[in-house]
One Martini backbone bead per residue (centre of mass of N, CA, C, O) as a GRO file, in nm:
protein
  250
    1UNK     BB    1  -1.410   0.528   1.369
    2UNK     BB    2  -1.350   0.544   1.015
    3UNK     BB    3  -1.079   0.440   0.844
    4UNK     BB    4  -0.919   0.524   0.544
    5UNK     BB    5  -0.679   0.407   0.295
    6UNK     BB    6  -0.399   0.537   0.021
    7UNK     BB    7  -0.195   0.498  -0.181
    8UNK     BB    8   0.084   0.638  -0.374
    9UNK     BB    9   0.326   0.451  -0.335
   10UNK     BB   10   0.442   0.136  -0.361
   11UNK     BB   11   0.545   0.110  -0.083
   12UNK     BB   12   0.297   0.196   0.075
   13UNK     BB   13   0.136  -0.067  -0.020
   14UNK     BB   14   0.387  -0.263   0.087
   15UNK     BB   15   0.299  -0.160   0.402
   16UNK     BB   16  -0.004  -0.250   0.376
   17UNK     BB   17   0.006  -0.513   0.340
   18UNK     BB   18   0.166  -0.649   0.549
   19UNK     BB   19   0.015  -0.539   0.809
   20UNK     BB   20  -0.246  -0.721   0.731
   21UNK     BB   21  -0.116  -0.957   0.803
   22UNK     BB   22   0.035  -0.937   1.070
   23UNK     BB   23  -0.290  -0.904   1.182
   24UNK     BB   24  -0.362  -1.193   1.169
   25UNK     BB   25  -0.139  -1.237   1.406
   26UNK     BB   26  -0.339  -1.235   1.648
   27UNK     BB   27  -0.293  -1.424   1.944
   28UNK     BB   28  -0.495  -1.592   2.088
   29UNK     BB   29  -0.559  -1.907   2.169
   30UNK     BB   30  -0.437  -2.139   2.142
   31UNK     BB   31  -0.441  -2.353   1.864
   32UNK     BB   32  -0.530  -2.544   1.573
   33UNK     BB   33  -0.667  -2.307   1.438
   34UNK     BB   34  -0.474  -2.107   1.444
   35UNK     BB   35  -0.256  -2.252   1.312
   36UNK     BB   36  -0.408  -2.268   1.050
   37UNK     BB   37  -0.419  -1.959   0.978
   38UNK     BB   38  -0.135  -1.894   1.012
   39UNK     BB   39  -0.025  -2.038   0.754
   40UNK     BB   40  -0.136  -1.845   0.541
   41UNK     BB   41   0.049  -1.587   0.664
   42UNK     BB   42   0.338  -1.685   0.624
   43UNK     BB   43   0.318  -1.766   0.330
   44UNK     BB   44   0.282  -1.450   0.268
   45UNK     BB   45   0.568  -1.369   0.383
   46UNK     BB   46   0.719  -1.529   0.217
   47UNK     BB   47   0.651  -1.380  -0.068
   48UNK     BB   48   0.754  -1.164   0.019
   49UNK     BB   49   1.082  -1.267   0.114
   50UNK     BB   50   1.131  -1.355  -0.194
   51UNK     BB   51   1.216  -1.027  -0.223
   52UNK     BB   52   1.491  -0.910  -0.307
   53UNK     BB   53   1.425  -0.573  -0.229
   54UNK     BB   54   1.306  -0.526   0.057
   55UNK     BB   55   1.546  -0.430   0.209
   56UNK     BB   56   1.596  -0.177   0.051
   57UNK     BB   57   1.324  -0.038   0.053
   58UNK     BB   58   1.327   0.010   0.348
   59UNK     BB   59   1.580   0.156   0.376
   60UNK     BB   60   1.497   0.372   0.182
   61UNK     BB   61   1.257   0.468   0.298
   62UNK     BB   62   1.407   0.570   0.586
   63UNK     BB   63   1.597   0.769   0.457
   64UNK     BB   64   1.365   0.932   0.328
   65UNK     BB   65   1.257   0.990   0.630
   66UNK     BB   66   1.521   1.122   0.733
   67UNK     BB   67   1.559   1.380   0.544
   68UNK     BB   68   1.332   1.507   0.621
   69UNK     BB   69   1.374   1.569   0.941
   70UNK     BB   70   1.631   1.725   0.841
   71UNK     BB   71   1.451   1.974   0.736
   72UNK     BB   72   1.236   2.042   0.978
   73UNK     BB   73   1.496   2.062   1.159
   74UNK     BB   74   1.526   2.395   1.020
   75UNK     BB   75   1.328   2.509   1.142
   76UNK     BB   76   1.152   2.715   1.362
   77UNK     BB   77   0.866   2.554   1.360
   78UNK     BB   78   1.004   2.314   1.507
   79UNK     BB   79   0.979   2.043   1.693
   80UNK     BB   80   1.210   1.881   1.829
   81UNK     BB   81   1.132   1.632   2.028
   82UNK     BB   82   0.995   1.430   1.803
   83UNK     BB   83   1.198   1.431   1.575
   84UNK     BB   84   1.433   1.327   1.733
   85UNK     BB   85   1.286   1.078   1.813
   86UNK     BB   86   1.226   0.966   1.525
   87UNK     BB   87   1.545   0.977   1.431
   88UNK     BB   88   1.642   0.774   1.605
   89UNK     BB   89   1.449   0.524   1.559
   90UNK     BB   90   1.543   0.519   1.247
   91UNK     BB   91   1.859   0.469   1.304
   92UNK     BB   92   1.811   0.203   1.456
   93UNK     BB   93   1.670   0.045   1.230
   94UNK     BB   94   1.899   0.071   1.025
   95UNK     BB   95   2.087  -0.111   1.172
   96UNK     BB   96   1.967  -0.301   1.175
   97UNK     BB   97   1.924  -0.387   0.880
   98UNK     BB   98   2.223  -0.366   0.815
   99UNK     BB   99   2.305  -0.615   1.052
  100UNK     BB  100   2.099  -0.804   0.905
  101UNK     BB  101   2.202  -1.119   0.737
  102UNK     BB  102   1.962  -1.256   0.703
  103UNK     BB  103   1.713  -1.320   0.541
  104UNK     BB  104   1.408  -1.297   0.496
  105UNK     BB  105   1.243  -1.631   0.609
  106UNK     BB  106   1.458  -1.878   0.731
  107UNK     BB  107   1.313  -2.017   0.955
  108UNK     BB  108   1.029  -2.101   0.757
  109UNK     BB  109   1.192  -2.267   0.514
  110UNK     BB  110   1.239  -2.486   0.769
  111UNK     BB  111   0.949  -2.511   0.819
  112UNK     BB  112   0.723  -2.843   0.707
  113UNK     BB  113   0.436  -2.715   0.819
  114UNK     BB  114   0.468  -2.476   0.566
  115UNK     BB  115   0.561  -2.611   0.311
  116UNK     BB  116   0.320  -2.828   0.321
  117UNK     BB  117   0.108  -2.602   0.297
  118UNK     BB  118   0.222  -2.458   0.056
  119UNK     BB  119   0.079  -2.669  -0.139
  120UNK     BB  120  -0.229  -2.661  -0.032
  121UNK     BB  121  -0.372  -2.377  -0.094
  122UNK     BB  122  -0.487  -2.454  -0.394
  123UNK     BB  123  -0.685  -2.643  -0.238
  124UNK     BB  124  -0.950  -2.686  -0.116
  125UNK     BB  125  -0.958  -2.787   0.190
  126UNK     BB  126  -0.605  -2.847   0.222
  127UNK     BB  127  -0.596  -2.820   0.550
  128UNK     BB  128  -0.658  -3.117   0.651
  129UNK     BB  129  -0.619  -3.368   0.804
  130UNK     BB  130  -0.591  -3.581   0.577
  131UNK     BB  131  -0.363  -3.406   0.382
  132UNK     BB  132  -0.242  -3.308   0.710
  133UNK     BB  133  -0.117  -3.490   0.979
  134UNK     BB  134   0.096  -3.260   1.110
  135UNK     BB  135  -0.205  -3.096   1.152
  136UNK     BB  136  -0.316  -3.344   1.322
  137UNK     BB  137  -0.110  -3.283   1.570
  138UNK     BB  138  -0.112  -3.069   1.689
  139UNK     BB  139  -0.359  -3.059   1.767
  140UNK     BB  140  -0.304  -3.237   2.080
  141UNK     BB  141  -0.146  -3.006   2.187
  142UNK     BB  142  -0.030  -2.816   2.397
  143UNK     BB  143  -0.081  -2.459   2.394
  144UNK     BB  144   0.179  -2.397   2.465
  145UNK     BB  145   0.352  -2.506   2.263
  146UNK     BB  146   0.207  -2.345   1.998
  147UNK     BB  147   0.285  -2.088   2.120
  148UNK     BB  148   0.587  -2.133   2.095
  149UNK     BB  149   0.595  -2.155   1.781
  150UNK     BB  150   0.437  -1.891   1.699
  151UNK     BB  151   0.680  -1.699   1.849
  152UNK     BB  152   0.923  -1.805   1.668
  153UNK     BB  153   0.834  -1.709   1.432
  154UNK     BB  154   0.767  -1.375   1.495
  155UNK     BB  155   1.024  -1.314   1.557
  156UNK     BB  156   1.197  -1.381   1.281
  157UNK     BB  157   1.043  -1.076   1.214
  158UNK     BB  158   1.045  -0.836   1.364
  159UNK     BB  159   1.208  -0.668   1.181
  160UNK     BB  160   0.984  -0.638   0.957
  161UNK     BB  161   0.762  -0.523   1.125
  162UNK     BB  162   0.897  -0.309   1.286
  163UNK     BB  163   0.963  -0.147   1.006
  164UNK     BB  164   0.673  -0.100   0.924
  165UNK     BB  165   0.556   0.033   1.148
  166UNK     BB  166   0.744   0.296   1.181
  167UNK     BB  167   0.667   0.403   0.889
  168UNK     BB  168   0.369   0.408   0.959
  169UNK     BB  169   0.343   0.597   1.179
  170UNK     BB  170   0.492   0.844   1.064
  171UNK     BB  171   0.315   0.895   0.845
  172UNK     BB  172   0.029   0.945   1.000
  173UNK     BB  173   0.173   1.177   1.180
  174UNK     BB  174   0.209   1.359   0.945
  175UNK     BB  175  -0.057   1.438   0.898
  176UNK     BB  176  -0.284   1.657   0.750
  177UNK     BB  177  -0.596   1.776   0.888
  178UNK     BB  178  -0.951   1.825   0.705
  179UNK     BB  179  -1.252   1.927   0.621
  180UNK     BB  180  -1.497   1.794   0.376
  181UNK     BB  181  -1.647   1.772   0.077
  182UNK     BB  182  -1.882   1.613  -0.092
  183UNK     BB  183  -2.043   1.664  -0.403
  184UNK     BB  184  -2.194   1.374  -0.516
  185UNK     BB  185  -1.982   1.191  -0.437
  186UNK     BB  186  -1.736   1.380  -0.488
  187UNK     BB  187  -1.358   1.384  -0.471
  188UNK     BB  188  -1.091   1.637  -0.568
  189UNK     BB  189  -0.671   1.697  -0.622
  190UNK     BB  190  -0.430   1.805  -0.609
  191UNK     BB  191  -0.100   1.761  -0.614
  192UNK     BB  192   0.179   1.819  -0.554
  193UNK     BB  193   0.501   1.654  -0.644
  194UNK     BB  194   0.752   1.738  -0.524
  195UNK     BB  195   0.541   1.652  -0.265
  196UNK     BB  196   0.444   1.400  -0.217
  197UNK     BB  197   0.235   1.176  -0.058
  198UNK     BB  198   0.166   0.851   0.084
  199UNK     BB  199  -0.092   0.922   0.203
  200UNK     BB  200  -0.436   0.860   0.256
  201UNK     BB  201  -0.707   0.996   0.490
  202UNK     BB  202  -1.000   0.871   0.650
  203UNK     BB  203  -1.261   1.033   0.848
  204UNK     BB  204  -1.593   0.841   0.964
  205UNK     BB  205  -1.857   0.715   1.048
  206UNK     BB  206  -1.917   0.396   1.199
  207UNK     BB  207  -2.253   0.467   1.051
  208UNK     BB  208  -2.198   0.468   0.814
  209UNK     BB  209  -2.354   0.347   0.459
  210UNK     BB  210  -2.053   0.421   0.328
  211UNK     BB  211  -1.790   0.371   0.091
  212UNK     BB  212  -1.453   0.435  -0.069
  213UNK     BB  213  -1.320   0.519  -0.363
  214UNK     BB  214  -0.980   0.523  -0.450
  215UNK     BB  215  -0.800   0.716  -0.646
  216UNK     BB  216  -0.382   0.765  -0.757
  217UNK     BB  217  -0.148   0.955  -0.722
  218UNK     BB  218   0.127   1.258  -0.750
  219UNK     BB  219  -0.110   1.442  -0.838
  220UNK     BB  220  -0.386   1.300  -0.798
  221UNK     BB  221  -0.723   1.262  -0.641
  222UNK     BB  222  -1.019   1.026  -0.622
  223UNK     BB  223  -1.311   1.038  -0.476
  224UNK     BB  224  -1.604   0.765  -0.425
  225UNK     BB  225  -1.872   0.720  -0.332
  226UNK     BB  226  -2.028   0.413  -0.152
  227UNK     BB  227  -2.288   0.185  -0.105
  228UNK     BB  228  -2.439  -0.061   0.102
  229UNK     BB  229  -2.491  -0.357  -0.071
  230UNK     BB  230  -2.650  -0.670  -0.079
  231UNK     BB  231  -2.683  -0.615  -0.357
  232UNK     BB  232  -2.562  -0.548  -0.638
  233UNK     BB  233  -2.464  -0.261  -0.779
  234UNK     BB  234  -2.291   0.009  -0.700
  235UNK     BB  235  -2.402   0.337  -0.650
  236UNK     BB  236  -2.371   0.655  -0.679
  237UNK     BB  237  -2.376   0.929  -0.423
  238UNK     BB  238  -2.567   1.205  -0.472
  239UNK     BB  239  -2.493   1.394  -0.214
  240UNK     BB  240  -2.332   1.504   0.071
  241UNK     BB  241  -2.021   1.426   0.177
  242UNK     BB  242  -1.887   1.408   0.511
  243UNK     BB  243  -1.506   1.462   0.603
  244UNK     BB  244  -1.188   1.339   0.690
  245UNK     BB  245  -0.858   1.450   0.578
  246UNK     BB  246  -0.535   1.298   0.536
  247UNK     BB  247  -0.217   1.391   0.454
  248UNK     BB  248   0.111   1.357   0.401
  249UNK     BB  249   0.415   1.491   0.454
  250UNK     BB  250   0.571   1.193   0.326
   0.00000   0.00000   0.00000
């Protein structure tokens, strides 16, 4: 199944962003290469990272996710159990957030072979052994070494992947999926303002050969199915395209 998905407001893109670095660091076996790739996706999180608003944004963002939680949870069709659970783990969250006195992303700062690689991205090929000696001395280190490199790397960020994580988990379980049709590959509809959802949520089949352009705000979005096409620009499809729609209802 392939899903895609849609920010309705900056925060929500904010942590799309995020996410999909975080997922770059996804480890494989350690080596030289690995490392090579990781410093690209560190340097993108320090860039987050040296936003002063970042931890603010979160904490605000789960407050607003906590106080909704606190409206359905007087609702007499509200299921208790998933609502408290979810409702500690924000808890959980904010506290560490607003524990967490350092920086986000201070041990990176302070790593010259992050620092070194940061000088050279904007450079072809700027990541070369001759260009960066200190990347071309990890070669030689054994896997295990680089292992524990990028593991504390990555830990020094966890509070921030965690919220991060929480906040879109949150969002996408909270979707009301309904089925519909695009006729001549186009759908739109207005939205709630007083309650607008954070995401928009599509799935269809991962044999399909078209892909959405979403584009919305608070008031409505419209999505514009478009072919996969080798060459030349993308015409739209004329055809009726069903698919599945899902709506965050935070």
């Amino acid at each position: 199944m392939a899903v895609y998905e849609h920010p309705l407001h900056e925060r929500a893109r904010l942590l799309l962003r995020l996410e999909s670095v975080f997922a770059q660091l996804q480890q494989g076996p350690a080596d030289a290469g690995c490392l090579r790739n990781a410093l690209r996706a560190y340097n993108e999180l320090l860039d987050f990272c040296s936003r002063p608003e970042l931890r603010l944004d979160l904490i605000l963002e789960l407050e607003r996710l906590a106080q909704s939680l606190a409206i359905w949870s007087q609702s007499p069709e509200a299921d208790e159990g998933p609502l408290r659970a979810w409702q500690f783990r924000i808890d959980l969250q904010l506290k560490a957030l607003r524990e967490y006195r350092e920086p986000f992303g201070q041990l990176l700062r302070h790593q010259d072979i992050i620092q070194l690689a940061r000088g050279r991205m904007g450079v072809a090929g700027g990541l070369a052994d001759c260009d960066l000696p200190v990347l071309a001395f990890w070669k030689y280190q054994p896997p295990e070494r680089i292992a524990g490199l990028l593991r504390g790397w990555r830990e020094s960020l966890s509070i921030l992947q965690d919220s991060t994580d929480l906040i879109l988990a949150l969002l996408r379980d909270s979707c009301s999926w309904s089925g519909v049709e695009a006729p001549e590959g186009r759908y739109g509809a207005l939205l709630d303002a007083r309650h607008p959802p954070s995401l928009i949520c599509l799935e269809l089949s991962d044999r399909a050969d078209y892909y959405p352009k979403i584009s919305g705000g608070i008031h409505r979005f419209h999505i514009q199915w478009l072919p996969w096409l080798d060459q030349g620009t993308a015409r739209a499809i004329e055809s009726t395209i069903k698919f599945r729609l899902g709506l965050s209802a935070l």
